[in-house]
N, C-alpha and C positions, 0 to 999 in steps of 0.2 A: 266139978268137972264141966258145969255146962258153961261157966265162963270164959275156959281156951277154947271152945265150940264158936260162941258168940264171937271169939274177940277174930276166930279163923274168916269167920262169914262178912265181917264188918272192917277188914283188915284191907287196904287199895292193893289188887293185885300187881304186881310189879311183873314189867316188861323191857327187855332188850331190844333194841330196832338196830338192824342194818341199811345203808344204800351207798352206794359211791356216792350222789345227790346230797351234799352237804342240804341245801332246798328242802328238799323231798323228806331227811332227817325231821329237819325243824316243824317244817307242816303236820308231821306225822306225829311226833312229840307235843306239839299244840293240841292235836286232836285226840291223843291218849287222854292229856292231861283233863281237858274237857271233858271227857267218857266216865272221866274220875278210879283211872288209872294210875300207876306210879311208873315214868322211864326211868329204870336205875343202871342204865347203859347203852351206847351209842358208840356204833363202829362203821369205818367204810368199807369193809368187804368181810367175809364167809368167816376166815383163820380170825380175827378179831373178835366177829360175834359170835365164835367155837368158844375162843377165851374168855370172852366177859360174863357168858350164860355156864361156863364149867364154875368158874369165881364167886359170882353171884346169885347162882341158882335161882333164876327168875321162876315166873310165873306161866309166861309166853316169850315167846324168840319171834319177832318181826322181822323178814329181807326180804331184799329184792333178791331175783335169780340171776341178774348178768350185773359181776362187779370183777373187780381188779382179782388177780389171785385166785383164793378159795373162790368157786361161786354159791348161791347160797343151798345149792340142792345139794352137793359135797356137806357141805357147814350142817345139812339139816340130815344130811345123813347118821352125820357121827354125834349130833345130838340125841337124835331117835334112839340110834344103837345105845347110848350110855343111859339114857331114860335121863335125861336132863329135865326137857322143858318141851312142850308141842312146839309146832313149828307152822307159822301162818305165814305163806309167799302172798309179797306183796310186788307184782309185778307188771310192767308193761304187754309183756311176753305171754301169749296164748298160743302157741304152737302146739298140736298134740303130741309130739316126743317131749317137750318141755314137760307140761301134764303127766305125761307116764314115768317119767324121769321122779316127776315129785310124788306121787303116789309110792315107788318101788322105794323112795327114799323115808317113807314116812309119815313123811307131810299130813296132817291134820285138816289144814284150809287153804286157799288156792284163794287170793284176790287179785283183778285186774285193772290197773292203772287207764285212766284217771278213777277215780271212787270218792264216796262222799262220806262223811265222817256217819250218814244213818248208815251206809252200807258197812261200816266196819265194825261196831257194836256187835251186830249178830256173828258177823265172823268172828269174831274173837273168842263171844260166849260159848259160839257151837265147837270150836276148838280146844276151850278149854274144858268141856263137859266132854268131848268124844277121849279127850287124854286121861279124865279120872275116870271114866268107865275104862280104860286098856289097863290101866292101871290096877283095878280093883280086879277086872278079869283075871290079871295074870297073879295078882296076891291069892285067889280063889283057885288060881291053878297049881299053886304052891303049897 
């Protein structure tokens, strides 16, 4: 048993990114892939990164808030609700109903554009630690 443990700890967590920003995409996918991350999916708006993260069952869901369509606080809603994947906004946007919007939706971490690949690390990590603690909480509440 302790080797699907090992193999779970030593495994690249794999991640979805959303943005209209074709740009913005690639930077961010460079910067995963350097954090030694895996992108196993890329979308330009909310309903695409709904799809690829229901298909793919990522690790993390990365988007921006204002995109074509679905925007990604919708997208991060119906993720939340289905227990998919956490949900890190990566956004231009700091308005405090933007904020409240993503908190009511879920949302896990909240980052603001521009940002530098140190400031993403931790958000990711504390994202993905605050989602296996809701996680375990709500197994222990079952």
């Amino acid at each position: 048993m302790a080797a699907p443990q090992l193999e779970n700890r030593t495994r690249k967590r794999r991640v979805v990114i959303a943005d209209d920003e074709s740009i913005i995409r690639l930077d961010l996918g460079e910067m995963l892939t350097n954090l030694g991350y895996e992108v196993v999916g890329e979308g330009s708006d909310g309903a695409v990164a709904l799809e690829l993260a229901q298909k793919l069952r990522p690790d993390l869901v990365i988007m921006d808030i204002k995109m074509p369509g679905m925007d990604g606080i919708s997208a991060a809603r119906e993720l939340t609700r289905a227990r998919i994947a956490p949900v890190l906004l990566l956004t231009a946007y700091s308005e405090q109903p933007l904020v409240e919007r993503a908190k009511e939706a879920g949302v896990v971490a909240y980052l603001v554009k521009p940002f530098r690949e140190a400031e993403l690390l931790p958000s990711i990590e504390i994202a993905l630690s605050r989602f296996s603690e809701f996680q375990a909480v709500e197994k222990d509440a079952q």
